[in-house]
N, C-alpha and C positions, 0 to 999 in steps of 0.2 A: 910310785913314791919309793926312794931309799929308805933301807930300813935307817935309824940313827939309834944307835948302840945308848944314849942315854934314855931316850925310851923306851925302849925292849928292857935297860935294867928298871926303872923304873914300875913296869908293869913284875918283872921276876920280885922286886921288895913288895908287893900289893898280897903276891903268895906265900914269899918265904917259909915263913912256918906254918902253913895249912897241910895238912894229912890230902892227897887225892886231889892235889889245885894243877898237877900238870897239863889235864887236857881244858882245862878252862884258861890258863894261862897262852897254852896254844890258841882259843879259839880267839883271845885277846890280842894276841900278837896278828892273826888271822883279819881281825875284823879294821884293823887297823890300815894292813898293809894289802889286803886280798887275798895273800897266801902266806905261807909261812918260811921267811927267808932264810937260807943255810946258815947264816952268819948268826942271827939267831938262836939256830939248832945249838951251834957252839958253845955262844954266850950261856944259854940255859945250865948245860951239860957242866959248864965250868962253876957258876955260880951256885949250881941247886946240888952239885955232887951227884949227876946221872949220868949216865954213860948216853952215847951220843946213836946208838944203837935201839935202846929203850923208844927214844924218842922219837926215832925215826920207825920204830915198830908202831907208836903212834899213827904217826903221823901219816903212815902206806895202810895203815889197816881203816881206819875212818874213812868213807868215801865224801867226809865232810872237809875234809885238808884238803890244799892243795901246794905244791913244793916251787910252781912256780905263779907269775903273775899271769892272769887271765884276762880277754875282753874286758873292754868298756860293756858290751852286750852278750850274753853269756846265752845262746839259746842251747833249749833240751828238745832232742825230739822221741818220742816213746818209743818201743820198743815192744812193749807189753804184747800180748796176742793178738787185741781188736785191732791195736794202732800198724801191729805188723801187718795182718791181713788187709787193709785197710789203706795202705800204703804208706806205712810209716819209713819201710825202709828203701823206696821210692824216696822219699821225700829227705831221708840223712843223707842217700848217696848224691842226691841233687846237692845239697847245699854243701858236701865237702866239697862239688867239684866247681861250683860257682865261688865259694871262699877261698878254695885252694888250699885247706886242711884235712886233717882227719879229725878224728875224735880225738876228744881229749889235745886238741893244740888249739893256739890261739894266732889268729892273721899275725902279718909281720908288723900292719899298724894298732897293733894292738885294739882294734875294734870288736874285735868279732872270736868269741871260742866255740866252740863245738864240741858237745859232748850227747851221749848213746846212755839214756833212764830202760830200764827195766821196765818198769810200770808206775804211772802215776797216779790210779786210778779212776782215771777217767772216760772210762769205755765207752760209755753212750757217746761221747764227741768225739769218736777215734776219726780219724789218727789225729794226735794233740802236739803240739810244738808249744814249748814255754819259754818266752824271750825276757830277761829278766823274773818278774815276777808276774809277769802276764800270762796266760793260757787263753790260747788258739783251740779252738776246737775244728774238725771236721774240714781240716785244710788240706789244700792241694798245694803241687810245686805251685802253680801261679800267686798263690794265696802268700805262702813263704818267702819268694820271691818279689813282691810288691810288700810285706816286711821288712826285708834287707834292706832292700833298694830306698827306704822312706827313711829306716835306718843311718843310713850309710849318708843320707844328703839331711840329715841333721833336720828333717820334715817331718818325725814321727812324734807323736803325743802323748 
């Protein structure tokens, strides 16, 4: 989705005059569009009198922004110790090489991003992959792989 300049201002007058409304104005603009578009950054920086710097200190320091658009299907695979031992990282370098990304990118059809969690705390079901909001426990490449693939053919539930 294009950002459109009369909604971004629309959402910056919702703030205006609140004291500490910049990162909820981000997560607004965020929830709208999937991430938070440069043009955006601008319009804020001009409207709100912040410098475009502040905001993008924001916006790099929250692991909750993201600066570009992402997946339709946004999987996490852990990282954590259990998930690592366990073949977590079996299972990220599998599916960068079967999507053809790394972490942190998203396919060129924009279906699919990939991204590398820390820990989610879900040890007992290591290794854990999270496909939108769903949690996988105790998977294997084959398990991740008939994921995608059910994914990917518009067959999953």
């Amino acid at each position: 989705m294009e950002p459109v300049v009369s909604d971004i201002k629309k959402m910056i007058r919702k703030y205006r005059d609140r004291k500490g409304a910049l990162i909820p104005l981000l997560q607004d603009i965020q929830s709208v569009y999937g991430y938070v578009p440069r043009g955006s950054v601008e319009l804020i920086s001009r409207e709100l009198s912040v410098y475009p710097v502040e905001i993008y200190g924001i916006l790099t320091f929250y692991s909750q922004f993201y600066l570009a658009p992402r997946g339709r299907h946004v999987i996490r695979v852990c990282q954590g110790t259990a998930c690592h031992v366990m073949g977590g990282k079996e299972i990220l370098d599998y599916l960068s090489d079967k999507l053809g990304i790394g972490e942190g990118e998203t396919t060129e059809d924009g279906v699919f991003s990939l991204e590398r969690v820390a820990c989610l705390g879900c040890c007992g079901m290591a290794p854990v992959v999270v496909i939108g909001s769903d949690f996988y426990g105790n998977c294997t490449i084959r398990k991740v792989e008939e994921l995608v693939d059910k994914l990917r053919s518009g067959k999953a539930g």
